[in-house]
C-alpha positions as CSV (number, residue, x, y, z in Angstrom):
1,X,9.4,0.3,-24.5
2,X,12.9,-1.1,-22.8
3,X,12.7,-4.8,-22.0
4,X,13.3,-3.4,-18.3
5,X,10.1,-1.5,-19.1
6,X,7.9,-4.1,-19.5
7,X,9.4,-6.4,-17.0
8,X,8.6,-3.4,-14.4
9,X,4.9,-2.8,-15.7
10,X,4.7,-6.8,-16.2
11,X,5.2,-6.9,-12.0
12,X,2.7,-4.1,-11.4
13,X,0.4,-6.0,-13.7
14,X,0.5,-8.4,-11.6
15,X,0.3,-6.5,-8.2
16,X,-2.8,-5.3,-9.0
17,X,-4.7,-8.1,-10.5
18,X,-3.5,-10.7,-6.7
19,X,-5.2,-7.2,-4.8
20,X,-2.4,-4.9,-4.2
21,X,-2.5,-3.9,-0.6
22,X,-5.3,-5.7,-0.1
23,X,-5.7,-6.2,3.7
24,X,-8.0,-9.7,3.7
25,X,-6.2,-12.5,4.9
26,X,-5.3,-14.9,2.5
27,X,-5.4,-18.4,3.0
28,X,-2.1,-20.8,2.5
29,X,-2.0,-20.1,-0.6
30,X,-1.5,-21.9,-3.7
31,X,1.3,-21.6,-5.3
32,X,1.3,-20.5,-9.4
33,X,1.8,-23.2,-12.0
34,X,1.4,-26.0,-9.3
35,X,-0.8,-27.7,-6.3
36,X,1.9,-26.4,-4.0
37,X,0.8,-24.9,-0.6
38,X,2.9,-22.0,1.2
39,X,2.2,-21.0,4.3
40,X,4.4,-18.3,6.4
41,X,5.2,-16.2,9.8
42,X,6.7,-13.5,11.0
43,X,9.3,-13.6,14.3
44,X,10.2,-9.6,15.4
45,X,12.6,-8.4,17.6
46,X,12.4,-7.2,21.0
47,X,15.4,-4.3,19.8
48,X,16.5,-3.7,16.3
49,X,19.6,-6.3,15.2
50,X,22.1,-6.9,12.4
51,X,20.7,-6.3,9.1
52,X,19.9,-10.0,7.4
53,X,21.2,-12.2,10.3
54,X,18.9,-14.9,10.0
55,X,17.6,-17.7,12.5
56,X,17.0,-21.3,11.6
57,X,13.6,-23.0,11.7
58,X,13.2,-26.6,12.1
59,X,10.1,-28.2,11.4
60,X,9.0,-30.5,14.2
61,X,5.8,-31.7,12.9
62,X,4.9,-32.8,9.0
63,X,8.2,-32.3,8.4
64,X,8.6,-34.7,5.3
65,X,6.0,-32.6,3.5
66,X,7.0,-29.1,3.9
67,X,9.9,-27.3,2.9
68,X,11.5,-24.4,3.4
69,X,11.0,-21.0,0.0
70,X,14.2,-19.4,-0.3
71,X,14.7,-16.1,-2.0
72,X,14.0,-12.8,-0.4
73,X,10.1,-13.1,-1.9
74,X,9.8,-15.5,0.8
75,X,12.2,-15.7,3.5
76,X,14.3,-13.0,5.0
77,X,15.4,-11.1,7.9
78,X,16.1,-7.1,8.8
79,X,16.8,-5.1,11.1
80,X,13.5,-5.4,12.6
81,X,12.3,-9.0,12.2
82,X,12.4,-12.3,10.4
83,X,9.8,-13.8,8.3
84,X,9.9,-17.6,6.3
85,X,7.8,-19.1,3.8
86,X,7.2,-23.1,3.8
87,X,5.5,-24.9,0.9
88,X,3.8,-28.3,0.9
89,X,2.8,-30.2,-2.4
90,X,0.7,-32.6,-0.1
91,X,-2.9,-31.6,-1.2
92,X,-4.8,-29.9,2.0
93,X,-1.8,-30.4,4.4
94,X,-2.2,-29.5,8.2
95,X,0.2,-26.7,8.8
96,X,3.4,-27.6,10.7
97,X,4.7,-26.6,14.0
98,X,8.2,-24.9,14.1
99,X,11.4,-24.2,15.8
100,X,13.1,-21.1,15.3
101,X,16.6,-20.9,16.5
102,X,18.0,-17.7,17.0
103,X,20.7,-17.6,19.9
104,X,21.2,-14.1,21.6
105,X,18.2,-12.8,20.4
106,X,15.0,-11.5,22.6
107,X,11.9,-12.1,20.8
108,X,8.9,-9.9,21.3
109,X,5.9,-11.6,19.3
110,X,5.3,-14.0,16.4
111,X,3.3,-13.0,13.4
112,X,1.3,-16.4,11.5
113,X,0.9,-18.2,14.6
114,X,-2.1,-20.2,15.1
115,X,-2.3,-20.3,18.8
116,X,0.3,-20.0,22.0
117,X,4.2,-19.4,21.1
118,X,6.6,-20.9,23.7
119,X,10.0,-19.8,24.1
120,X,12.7,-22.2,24.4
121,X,16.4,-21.7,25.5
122,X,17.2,-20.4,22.0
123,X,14.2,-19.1,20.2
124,X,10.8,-20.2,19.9
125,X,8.4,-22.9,19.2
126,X,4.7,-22.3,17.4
127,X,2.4,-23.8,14.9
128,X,1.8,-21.6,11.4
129,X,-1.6,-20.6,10.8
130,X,-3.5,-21.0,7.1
131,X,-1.6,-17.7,5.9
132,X,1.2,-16.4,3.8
133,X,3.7,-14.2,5.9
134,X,2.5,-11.5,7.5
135,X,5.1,-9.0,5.6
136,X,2.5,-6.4,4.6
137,X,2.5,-3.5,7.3
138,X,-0.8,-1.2,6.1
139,X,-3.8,0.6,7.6
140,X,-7.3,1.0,6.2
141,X,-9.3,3.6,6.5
142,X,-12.8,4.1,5.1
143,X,-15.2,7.1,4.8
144,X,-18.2,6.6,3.0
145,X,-17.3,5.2,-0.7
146,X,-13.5,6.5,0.1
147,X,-11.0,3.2,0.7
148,X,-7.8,4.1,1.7
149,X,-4.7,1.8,2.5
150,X,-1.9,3.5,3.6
151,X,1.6,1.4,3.7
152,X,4.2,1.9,6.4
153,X,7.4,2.7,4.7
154,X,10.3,2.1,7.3
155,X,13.6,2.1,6.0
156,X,14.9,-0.6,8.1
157,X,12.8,-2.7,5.9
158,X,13.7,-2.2,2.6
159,X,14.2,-5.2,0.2
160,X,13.4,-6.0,-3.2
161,X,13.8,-3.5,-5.9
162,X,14.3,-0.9,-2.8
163,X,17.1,-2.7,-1.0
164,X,19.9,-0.3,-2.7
165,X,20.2,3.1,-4.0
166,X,19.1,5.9,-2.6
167,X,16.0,5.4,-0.1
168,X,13.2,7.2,-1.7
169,X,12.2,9.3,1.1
170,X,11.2,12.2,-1.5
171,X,8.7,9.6,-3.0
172,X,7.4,8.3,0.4
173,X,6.4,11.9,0.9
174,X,5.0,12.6,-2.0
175,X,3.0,9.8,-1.8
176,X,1.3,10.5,1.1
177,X,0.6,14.1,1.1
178,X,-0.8,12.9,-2.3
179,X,-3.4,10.3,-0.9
180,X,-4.8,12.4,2.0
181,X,-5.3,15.5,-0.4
182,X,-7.0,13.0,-2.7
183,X,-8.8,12.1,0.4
184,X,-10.3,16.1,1.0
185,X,-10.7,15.8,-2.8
186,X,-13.1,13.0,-2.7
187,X,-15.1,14.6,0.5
188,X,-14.7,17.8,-1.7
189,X,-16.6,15.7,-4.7
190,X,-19.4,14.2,-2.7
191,X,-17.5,10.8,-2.5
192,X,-17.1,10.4,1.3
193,X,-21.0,11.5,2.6
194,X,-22.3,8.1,1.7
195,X,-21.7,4.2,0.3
196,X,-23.2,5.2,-2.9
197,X,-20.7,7.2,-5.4
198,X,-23.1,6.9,-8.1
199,X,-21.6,4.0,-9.6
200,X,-21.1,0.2,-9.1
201,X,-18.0,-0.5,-6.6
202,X,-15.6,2.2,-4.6
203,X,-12.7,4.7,-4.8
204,X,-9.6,3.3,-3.3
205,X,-6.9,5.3,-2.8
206,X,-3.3,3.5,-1.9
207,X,0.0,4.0,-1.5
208,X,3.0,1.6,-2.1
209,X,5.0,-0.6,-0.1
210,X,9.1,-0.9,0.0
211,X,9.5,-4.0,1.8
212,X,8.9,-6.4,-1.1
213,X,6.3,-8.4,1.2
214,X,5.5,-12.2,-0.3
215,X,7.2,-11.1,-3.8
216,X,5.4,-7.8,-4.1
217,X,7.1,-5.5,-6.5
218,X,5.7,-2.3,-6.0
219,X,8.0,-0.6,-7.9
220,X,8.4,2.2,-9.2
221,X,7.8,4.6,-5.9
222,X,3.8,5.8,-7.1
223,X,0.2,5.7,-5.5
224,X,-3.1,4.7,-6.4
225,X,-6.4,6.1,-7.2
226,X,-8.7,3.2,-8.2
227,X,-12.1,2.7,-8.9
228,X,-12.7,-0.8,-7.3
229,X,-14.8,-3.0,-8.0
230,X,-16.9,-5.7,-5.8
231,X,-14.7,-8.7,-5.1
232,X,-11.4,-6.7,-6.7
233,X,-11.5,-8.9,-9.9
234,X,-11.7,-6.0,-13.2
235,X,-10.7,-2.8,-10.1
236,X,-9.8,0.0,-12.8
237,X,-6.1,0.3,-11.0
238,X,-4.5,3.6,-11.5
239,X,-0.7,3.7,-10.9
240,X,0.4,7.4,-10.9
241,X,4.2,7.1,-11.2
242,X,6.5,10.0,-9.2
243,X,9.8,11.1,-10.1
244,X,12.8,11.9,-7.6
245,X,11.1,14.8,-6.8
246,X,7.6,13.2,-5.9
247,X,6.3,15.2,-9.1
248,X,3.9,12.1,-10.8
249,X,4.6,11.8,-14.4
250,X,2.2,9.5,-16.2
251,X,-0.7,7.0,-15.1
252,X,-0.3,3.1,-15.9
253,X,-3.7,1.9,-15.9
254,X,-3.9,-1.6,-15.3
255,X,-6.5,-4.4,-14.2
256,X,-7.1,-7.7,-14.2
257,X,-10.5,-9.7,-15.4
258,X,-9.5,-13.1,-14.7
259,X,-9.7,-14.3,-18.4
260,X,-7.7,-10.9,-19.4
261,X,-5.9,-8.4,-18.4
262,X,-5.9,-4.7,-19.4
263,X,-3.0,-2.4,-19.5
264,X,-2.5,1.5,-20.9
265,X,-0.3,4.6,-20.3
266,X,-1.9,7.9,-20.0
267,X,0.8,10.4,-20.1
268,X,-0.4,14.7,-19.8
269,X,-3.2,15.5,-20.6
270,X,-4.9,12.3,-21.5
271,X,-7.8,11.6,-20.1
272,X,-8.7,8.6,-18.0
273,X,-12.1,7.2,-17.9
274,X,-12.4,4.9,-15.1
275,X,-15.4,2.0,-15.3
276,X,-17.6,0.5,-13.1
277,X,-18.7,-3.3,-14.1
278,X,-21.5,-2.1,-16.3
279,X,-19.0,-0.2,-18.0
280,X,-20.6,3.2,-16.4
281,X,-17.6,5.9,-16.0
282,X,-17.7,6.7,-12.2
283,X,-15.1,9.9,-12.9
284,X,-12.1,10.5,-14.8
285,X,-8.5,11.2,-14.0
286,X,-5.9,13.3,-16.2
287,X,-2.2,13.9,-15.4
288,X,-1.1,17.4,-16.1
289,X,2.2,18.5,-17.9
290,X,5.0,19.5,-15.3
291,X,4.6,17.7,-12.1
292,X,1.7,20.0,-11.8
293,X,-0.4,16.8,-10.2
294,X,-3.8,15.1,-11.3
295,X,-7.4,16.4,-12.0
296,X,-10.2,14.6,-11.3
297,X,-14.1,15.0,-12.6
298,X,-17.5,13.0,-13.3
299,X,-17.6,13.9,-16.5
300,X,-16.5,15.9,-19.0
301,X,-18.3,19.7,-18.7
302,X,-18.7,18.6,-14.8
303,X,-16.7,20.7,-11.9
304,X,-13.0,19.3,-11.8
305,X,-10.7,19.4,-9.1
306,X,-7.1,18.8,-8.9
307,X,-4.5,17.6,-6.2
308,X,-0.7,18.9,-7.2
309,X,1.5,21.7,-5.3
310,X,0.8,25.2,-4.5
311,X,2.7,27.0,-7.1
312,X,6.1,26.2,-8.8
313,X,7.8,26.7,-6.1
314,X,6.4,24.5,-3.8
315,X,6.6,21.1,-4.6
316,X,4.9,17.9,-3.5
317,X,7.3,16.6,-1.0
318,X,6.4,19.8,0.9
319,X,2.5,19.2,0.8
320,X,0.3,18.9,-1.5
321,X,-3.1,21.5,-2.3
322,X,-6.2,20.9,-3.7
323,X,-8.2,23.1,-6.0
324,X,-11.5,23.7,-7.8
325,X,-12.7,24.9,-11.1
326,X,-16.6,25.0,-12.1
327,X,-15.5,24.6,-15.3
328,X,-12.3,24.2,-18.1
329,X,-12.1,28.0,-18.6
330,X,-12.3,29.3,-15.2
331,X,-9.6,29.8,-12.7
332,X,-8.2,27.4,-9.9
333,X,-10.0,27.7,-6.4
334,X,-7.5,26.4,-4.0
335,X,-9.7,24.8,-1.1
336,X,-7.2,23.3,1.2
337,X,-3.3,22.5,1.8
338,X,-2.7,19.0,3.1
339,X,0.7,17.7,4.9
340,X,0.9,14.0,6.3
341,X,3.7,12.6,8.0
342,X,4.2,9.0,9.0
343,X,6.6,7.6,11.8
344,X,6.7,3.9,10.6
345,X,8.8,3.2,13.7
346,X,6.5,4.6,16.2
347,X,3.2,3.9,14.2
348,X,2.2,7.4,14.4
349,X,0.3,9.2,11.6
350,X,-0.2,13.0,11.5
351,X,-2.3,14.8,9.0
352,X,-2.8,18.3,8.5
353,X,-5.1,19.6,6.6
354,X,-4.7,23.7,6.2
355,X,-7.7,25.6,4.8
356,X,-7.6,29.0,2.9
357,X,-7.9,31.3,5.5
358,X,-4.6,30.1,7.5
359,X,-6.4,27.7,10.2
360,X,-5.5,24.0,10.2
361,X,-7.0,20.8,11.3
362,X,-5.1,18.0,12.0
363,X,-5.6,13.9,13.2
364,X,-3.5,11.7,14.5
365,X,-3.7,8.1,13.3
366,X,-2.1,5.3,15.4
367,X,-1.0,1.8,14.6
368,X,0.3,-1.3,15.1
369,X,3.9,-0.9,13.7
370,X,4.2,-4.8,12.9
371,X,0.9,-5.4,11.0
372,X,-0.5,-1.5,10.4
373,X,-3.8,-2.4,12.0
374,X,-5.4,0.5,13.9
375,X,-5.2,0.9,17.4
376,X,-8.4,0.6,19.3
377,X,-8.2,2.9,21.9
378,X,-6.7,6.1,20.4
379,X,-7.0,5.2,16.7
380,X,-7.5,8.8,15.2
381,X,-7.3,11.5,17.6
382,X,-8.2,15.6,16.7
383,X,-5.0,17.3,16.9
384,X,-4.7,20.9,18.7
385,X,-6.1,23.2,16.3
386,X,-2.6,25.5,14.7
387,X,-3.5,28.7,12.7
């Protein structure tokens, strides 16, 4: 393997073993390798601005102890908003208030704060909250023993490994038409009638973020089918990398079990046995050759189902299908046809979900487009009915 290889599985090592996507809060958090303390916010614009033109913040309170994490990990700004990072070595410091100075430009709301923000002449004044920056933009949605966690890919937001080249919208796609047909896969399998899957912990199925939130790699462009475990520690984290065309090519395995960590590459045709804590195998995953997608069974000699696109000449950034065999030697059943599309700048979700006969059911999923959260009142809607 390349040394640029294993620098890029080393970071998605590590994404999964801090919780990748997770959407808990977590606490200021210490910092790696030290008893430092970081906590963060996030200040977003009224109207979109120039790219990276960053505010000041002045720390009005505590300010001897806290300093300001530079590096786009930590502190940045976009079109869309800024967000900063301070870090403390004081041992349980009270978290500071702030001043952010940003002539010219409206602000709309403040992400991290622990109670009122008040606008001054040029900017605005607040106290941080116990939390990293709010960077993250997901939404979680849950159906029996089926976690998903959906990330809001806006392009005004790229940073990290996704700030230049070409913006991956192929992959973005892919992605999603990729977790909600793994969704109808799951509900096809018995996964989503109950809390009980049949084995110790949860199926989680994630996508991946582009916005480099707190340091988060994420890359390259893939999503997730997990089988998770209580607390996350040990979560059998499935990576299932795309190419340009959204076709996935191989699954990195990886989790972490506090005293080690467990990495492997399963390439076509290899088959993935994903373990619950008692070392039970809750199903098994296996890529297939040619961008043809992912099965998924119990066990071996059990009914298997895969999500991957129609035919070869329907790819994945199109939708994506999901099929059924009662067994190895018989022939493909497709059940369904499955499209999502995502308007990270409206926080609008649409998913359709097209069965055999022609007729398609759709939802609409709406959400906050600064933090992902659902909406209360309209959350996920029935769409008209479309044959």
């Amino acid at each position: 393997m390349t040394r640029r290889g294993r620098r890029t599985l080393a970071a998605l090592s590590l994404a999964a073993g801090l919780g990748l996507g997770t959407a808990e809060p977590c606490w200021c958090a210490v910092a790696s390798g030290n008893a430092a303390v970081r906590c963060g916010a996030k200040v977003v614009r009224a109207e979109l601005g120039k790219d990276r033109d960053q505010p000041r913040v002045v720390v009005e309170r505590e300010g001897g102890s806290w300093k300001a994490l530079n590096g786009e990990a930590w502190t940045g700004a976009n079109a869309r908003e800024f967000y900063f990072t301070l870090e403390s070595e004081t041992k349980d410091p009270l978290p500071p208030s702030v001043r952010v100075i940003w002539p010219g430009v409206r602000i709309s709301r403040v992400l991290g704060a622990a109670g009122a923000v008040t606008n001054t002449p040029d900017g605005v004044r607040f106290t941080l909250g116990r939390g990293r920056a709010p960077t993250s933009v997901g939404t979680s949605l849950v159906e029996g023993a089926v976690h998903m966690h959906l990330f809001h890919n806006w392009e005004v937001r790229r940073a990290g490994s996704y700030r230049g080249g070409p913006w991956p919208a192929a992959e973005i796609q892919a992605q999603l038409n990729y977790l909600f047909a793994a969704r109808e896969m799951c509900r096809a399998m018995g996964f989503a009638a109950g809390d009980d899957p049949g084995f110790k912990g949860d199926i989680r199925l994630y996508g991946f973020e582009s916005n480099f939130p707190n340091g988060h790699v994420d890359h390259p462009p893939h999503f997730h089918i997990m089988l998770g475990w209580p607390g996350w520690t040990g979560t059998q984290a499935g990576h299932f990398l795309l190419d340009g065309k959204g076709r996935v090519v191989k699954n990195v395995l990886m989790a972490d079990h506090g005293t080690r960590r467990e990495n492997a590459t399963y390439g076509p045709d290899a088959v993935c046995r994903m373990r619950d804590p008692d070392g039970k195998v809750g199903f098994e995953l296996i890529v297939l050759p040619a961008g043809n997608g992912v099965v998924m069974r119990r066990a071996e000699g059990q009914p298997e189902f895969r999500i991957g696109p129609e035919s070869d000449a329907v790819n994945a950034v199109d939708a994506v299908a999901v099929f059924r065999r009662e067994t190895r030697a018989a022939g493909w059943e497709r059940l369904c046809r499955v499209r999502a599309e995502d308007d990270a700048a409206t926080g609008r979700m649409e998913i359709w979900v097209t069965g055999p006969g022609g007729q398609s059911n759709a939802e609409a999923v709406t959400y906050d487009v600064d933090t992902g959260a659902l909406r209360p009142a309209d959350a996920r809607e029935p769409l008209p009915r479309r044959n």
